[in-house]
C-alpha positions in Angstrom: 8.1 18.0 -0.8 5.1 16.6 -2.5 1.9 15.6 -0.7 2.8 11.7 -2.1 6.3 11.7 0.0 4.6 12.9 3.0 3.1 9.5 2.9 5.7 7.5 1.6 7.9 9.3 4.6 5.0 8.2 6.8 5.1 4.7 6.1 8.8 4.4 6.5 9.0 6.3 9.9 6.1 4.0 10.8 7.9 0.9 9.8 11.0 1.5 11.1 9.0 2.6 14.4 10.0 6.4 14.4 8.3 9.5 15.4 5.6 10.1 13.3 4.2 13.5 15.0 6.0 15.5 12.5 4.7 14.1 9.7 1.4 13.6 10.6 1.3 17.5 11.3 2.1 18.3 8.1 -0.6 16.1 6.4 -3.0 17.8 9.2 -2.2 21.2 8.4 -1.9 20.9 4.1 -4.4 22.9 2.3 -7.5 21.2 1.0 -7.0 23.0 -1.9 -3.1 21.7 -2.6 -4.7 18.7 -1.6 -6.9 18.3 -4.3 -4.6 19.7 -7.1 -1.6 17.2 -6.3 -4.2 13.9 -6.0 -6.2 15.0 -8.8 -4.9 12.1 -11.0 -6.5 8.8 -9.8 -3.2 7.0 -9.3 -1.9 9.9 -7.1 -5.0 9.5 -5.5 -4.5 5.8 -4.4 -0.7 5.8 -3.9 -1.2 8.2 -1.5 -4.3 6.7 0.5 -3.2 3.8 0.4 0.4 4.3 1.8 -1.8 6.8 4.7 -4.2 3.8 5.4 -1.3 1.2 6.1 0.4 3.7 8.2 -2.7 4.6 10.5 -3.4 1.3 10.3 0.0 0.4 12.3 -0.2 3.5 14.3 -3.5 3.0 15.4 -3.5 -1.0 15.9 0.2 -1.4 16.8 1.2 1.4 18.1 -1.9 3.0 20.6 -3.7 -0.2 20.6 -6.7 0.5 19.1 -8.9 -2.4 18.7 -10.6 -4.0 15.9 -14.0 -2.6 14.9 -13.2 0.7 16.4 -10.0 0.9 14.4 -11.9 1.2 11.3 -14.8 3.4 12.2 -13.2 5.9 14.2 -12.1 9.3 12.9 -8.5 10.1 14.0 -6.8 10.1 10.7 -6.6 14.1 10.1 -5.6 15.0 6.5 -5.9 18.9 5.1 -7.8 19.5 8.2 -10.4 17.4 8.6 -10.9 13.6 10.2 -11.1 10.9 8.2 -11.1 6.7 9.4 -9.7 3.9 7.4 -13.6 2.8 6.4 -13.4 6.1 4.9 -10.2 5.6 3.3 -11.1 2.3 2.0 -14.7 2.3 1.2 -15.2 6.0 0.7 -12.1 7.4 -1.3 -10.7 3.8 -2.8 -14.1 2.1 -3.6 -15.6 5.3 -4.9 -18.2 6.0 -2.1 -18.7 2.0 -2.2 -21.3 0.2 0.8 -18.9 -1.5 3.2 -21.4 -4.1 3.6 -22.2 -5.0 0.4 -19.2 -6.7 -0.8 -18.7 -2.9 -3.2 -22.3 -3.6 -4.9 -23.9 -0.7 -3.9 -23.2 2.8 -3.1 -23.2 4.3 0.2 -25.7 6.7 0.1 -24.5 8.3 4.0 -21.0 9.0 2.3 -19.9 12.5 3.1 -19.7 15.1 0.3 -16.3 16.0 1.3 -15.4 12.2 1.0 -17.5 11.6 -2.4 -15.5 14.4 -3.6 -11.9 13.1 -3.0 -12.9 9.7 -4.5 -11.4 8.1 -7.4 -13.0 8.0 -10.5 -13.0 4.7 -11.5 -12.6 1.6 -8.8 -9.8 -0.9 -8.9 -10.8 -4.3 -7.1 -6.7 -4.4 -6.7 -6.8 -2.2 -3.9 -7.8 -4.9 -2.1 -4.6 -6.7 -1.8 -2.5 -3.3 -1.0 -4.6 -2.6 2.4 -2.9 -4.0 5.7 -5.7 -4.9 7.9 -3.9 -6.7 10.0 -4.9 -10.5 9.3 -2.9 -13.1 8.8 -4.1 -13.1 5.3 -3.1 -9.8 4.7 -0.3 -8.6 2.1 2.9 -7.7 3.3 3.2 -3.3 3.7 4.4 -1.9 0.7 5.2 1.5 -0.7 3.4 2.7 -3.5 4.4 4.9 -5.5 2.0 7.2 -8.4 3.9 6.8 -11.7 4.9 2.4 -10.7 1.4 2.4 -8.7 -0.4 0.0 -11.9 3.0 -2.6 -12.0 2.6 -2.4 -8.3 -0.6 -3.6 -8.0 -0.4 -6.2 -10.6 2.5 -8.2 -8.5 
């Protein structure tokens, strides 16, 4: 199975509230190296963040309770071995290494190098309205999917 249905399969167990441990032991224990060969395409890259950020996103918030800053800072998510939180996700790997507080202005000079090096190459403001953070004002959890992942984002 493919790095990308890991996360897809993620999302779904999440959604239909089903064990995740599985799962989330196999994205812990794949090989940086795979890791980077299978996202190394930019739209491979964000279908499969972004479907991994809505799912910690539930797992954290919903399903442990985690609460709101800490749920974003905190390093829990493990991917290929190594902790990573949703600002990370969002900021680091889907804003290209982007300031969290300035609006995606400036760079964020403290980003990690292994974060910097998983980022996509070019940003997409659209990402925006694919990220679950739980507000009211939030877009409904979708799947997304590498080779649909531009019509996606345009609906």
């Amino acid at each position: 199975m493919e790095l990308y249905e890991h996360s897809r399969q993620l999302l779904l167990q999440v959604k239909l509230q089903q064990p995740t441990e599985e799962t989330t032991a196999v994205l812990a224990g794949w090989p940086l190296s795979r890791l980077r060969s299978e996202l190394a395409a930019d739209d491979c890259k964000k279908a499969f963040w972004i479907n991994v950020y809505n799912a910690f996103f539930l797992i954290l918030r919903r399903d442990q309770g985690m609460q709101k800053p800490a749920v974003f800072r905190e390093r829990c998510i493990v991917v290929a071995g190594d902790r990573f939180s949703l600002d990370e996700i969002e900021h680091g790997i889907l804003r290209r290494c982007r300031w969290k507080w300035s609006l995606g202005y400036l760079p964020d000079p403290l980003a990690r190098p292994l974060v910097r090096s998983l980022a996509v190459s070019a940003t997409d403001p659209r990402i925006h309205f694919a990220l679950n953070c739980g507000a009211k004002s939030c877009p409904p959890i979708g799947f997304y999917h590498p080779d649909r992942l531009d019509q996606q984002l345009d609906l």
